[in-house]
C-alpha positions in Angstrom: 0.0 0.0 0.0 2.7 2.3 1.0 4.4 1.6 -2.6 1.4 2.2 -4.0 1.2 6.0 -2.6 4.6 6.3 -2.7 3.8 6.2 -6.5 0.8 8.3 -6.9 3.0 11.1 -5.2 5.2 10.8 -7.5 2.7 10.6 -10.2 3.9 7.3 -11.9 0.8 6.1 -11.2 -2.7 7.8 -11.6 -5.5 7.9 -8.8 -7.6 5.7 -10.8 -5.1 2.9 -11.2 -3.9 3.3 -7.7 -7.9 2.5 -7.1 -7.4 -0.5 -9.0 -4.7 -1.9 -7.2 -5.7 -1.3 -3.5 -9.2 -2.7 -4.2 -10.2 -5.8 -2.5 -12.6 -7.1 -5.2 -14.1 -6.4 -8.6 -17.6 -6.0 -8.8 -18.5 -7.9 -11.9 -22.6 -6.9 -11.5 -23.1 -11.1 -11.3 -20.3 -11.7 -9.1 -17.4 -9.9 -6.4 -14.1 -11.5 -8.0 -11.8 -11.6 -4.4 -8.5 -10.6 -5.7 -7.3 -10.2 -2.4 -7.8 -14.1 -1.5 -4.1 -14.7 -2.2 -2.7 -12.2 0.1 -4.8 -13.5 2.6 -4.9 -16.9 2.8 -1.9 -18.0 0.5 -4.3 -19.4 -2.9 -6.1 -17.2 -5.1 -10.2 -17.8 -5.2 -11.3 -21.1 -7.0 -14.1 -20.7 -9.8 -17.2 -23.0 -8.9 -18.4 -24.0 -12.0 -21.6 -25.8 -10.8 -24.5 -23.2 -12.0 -22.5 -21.2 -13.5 -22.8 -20.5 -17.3 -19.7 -20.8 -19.7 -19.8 -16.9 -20.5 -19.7 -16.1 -16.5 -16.9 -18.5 -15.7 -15.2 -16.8 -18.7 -15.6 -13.4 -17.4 -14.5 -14.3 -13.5 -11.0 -16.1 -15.6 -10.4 -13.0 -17.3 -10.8 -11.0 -14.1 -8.7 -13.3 -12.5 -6.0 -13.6 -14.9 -5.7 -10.1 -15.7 -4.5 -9.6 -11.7 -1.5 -12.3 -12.4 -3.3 -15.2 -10.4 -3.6 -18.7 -11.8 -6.9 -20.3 -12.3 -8.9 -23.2 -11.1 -12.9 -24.0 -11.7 -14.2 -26.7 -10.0 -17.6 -29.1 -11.2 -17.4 -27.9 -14.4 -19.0 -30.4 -17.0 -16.9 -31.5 -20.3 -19.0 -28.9 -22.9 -18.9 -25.9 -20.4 -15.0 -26.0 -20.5 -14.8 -26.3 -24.2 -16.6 -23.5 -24.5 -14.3 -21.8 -22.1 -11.5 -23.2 -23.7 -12.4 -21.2 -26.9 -11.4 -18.1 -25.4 -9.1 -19.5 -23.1 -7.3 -22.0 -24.7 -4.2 -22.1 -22.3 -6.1 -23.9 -19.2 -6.5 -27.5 -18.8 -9.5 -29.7 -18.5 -9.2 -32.7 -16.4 -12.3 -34.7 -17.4 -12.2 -37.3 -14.4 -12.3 -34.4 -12.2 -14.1 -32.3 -14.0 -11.3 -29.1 -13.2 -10.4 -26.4 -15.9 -7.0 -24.9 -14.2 -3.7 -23.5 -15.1 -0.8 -25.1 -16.1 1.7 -24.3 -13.2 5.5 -24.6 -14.4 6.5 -24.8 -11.0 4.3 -27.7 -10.2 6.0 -28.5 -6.8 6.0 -25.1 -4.9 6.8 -26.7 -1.9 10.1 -28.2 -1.1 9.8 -31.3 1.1 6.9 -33.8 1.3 4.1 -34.7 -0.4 0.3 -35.4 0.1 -1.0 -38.6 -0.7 -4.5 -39.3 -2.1 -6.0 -42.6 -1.3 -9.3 -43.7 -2.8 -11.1 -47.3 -1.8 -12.1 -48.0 -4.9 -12.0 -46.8 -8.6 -15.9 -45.5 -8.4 -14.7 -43.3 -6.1 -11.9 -41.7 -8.8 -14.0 -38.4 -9.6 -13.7 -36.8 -6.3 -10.3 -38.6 -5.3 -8.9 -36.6 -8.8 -11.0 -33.2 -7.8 -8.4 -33.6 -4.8 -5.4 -34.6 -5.9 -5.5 -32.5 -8.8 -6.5 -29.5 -6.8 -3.7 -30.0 -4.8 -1.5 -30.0 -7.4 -2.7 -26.8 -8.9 -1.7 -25.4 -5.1 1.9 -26.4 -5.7 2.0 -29.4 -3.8 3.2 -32.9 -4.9 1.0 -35.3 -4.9 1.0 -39.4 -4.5 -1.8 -41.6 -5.8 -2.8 -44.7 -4.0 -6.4 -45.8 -5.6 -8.2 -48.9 -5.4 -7.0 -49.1 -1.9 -10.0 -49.7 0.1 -10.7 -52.2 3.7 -12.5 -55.2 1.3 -8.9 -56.1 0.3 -6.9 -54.5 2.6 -4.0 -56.0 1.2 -3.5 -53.5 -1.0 -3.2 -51.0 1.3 -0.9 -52.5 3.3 1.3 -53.3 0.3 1.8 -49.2 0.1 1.6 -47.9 3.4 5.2 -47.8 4.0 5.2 -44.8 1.2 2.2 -43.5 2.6 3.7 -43.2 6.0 6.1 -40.7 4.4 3.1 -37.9 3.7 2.8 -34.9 5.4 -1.0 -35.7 5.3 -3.4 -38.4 3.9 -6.6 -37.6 2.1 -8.4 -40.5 2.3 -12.1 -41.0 -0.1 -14.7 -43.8 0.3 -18.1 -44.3 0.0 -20.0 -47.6 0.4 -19.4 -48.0 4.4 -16.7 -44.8 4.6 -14.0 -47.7 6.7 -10.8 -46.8 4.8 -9.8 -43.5 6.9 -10.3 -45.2 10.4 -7.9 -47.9 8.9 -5.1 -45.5 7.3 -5.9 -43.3 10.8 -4.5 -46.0 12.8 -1.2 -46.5 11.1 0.2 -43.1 10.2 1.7 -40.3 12.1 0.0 -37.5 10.3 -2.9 -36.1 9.9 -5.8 -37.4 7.8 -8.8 -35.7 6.2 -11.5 -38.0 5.1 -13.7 -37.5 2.3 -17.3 -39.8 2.2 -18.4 -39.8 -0.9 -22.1 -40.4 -2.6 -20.7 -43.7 -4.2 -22.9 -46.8 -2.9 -26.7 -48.6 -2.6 -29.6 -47.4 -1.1 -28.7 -47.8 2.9 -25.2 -45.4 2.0 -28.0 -42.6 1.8 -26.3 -40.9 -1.0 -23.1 -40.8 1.1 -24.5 -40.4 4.7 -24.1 -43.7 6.3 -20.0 -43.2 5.0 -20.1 -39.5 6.6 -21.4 -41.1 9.8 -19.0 -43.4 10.0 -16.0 -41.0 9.6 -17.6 -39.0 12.4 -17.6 -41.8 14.8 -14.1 -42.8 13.8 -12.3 -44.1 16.5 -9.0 -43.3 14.6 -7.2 -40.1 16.0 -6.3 -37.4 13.8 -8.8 -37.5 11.1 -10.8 -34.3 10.0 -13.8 -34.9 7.9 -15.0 -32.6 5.0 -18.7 -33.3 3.2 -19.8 -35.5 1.0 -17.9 -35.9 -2.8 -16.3 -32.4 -1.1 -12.6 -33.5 -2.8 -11.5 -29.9 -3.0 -12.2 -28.8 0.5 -9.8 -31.4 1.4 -7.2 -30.5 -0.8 -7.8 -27.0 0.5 -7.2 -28.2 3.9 -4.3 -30.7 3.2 -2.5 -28.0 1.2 -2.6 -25.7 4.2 -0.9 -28.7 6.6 1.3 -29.7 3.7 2.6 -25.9 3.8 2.9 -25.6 7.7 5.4 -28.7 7.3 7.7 -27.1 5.0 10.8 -24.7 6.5 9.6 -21.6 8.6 10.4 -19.4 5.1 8.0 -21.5 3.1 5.4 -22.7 5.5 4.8 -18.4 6.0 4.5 -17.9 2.3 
């Protein structure tokens, strides 16, 4: 801010612009555009795609990109982010987890660790992606473990050495919702749990797996909501920077 002023005294920089630059959002009439996210909380704001039309999400990436932040939209569906991807033809679509975001160069922004995704089974691979590559976008690096779930729990003992290694688990399931109390119980780090809607009728539509994360007797395992595989990346990102040297982790 001082900068800023500094400038406008010196008449570099003209009132309007220096309006501009100290304002905390942009009004655009169908939506507030939070420039100021970054500063705040380390990530620029995230695009929710769901209800949105193509033309708005195109005019919130615009506003976005025009302040030097990268971009990531969330539930958007395959022919929304074509038609975004007409105007905007650098950004990515990942169709599994239906995310339009930025190519980031420096993939890894954080030096040591990594967060691993687990998923119990491969029905379960659209919100497990929605976290993993959310995370990514963040900067962070990320380790797969899919089709990991308790009904062959085999396979999940065959990589939890590696998993061990995480600075934090996200761990998705539906069905029953077991697989977080069983990672919860053999790591040292926290774990955020992600029920998902995947399962028949008595899962509720992902209830009965919520329920069952909630009553976890497992320490150190958070819960977001249902199919909610960004919130978690959100979260894990935040833990994943807290573990990184004081200089990084205050980034």
């Amino acid at each position: 801010m001082e900068e800023i002023l500094k400038q406008v005294q010196l008449g570099t920089l003209s009132i309007e612009e220096a309006k501009g630059k100290l304002a905390t959002y942009e009004n655009l009439g169908f939506a507030k555009v939070d420039h100021h996210r970054k500063k705040r909380q380390g990530f620029p704001e995230t695009i929710y795609g769901e209800g949105k039309t193509a033309e708005q999400i195109t005019t919130i990436i615009t506003a976005i990109q025009a302040h030097g932040d990268d971009i990531l939209v969330t539930r958007i569906s395959g022919e929304k982010a074509t038609e975004v991807r007409s105007t905007h033809p650098e950004l990515i679509y990942n169709e599994i987890a239906e995310i339009l975001y930025t190519r980031n160069e420096r993939k890894n922004r954080f030096a040591n660790g990594f967060i691993a995704v687990l998923c119990a089974g491969t029905s379960d691979l659209r919100v497990a992606e929605e976290a993993a590559v959310t995370a990514e976008a963040f900067g962070c690096e990320v380790r797969r473990f899919y089709d990991v779930g308790v009904a062959g729990i085999h396979r999940l003992l065959d990589n939890i050495e590696e998993i061990q290694q995480a600075t934090v688990s996200i761990t998705v399931a539906g069905m029953e919702g077991a697989l977080p109390s069983v990672v919860g119980g053999l790591v040292s780090h926290p774990v955020i749990a992600v029920p998902t809607s995947v399962g028949y009728g008595a899962n509720f539509n992902g209830l009965s797996a919520l329920l069952t994360m909630l009553n976890s007797c497992a320490s150190g395992i958070s819960v977001v909501n249902i199919d909610n595989g960004y919130g978690a990346a959100y979260s894990a990102a935040l833990i994943h920077r807290l573990a990184q040297p004081t200089e990084e982790g205050q980034s």
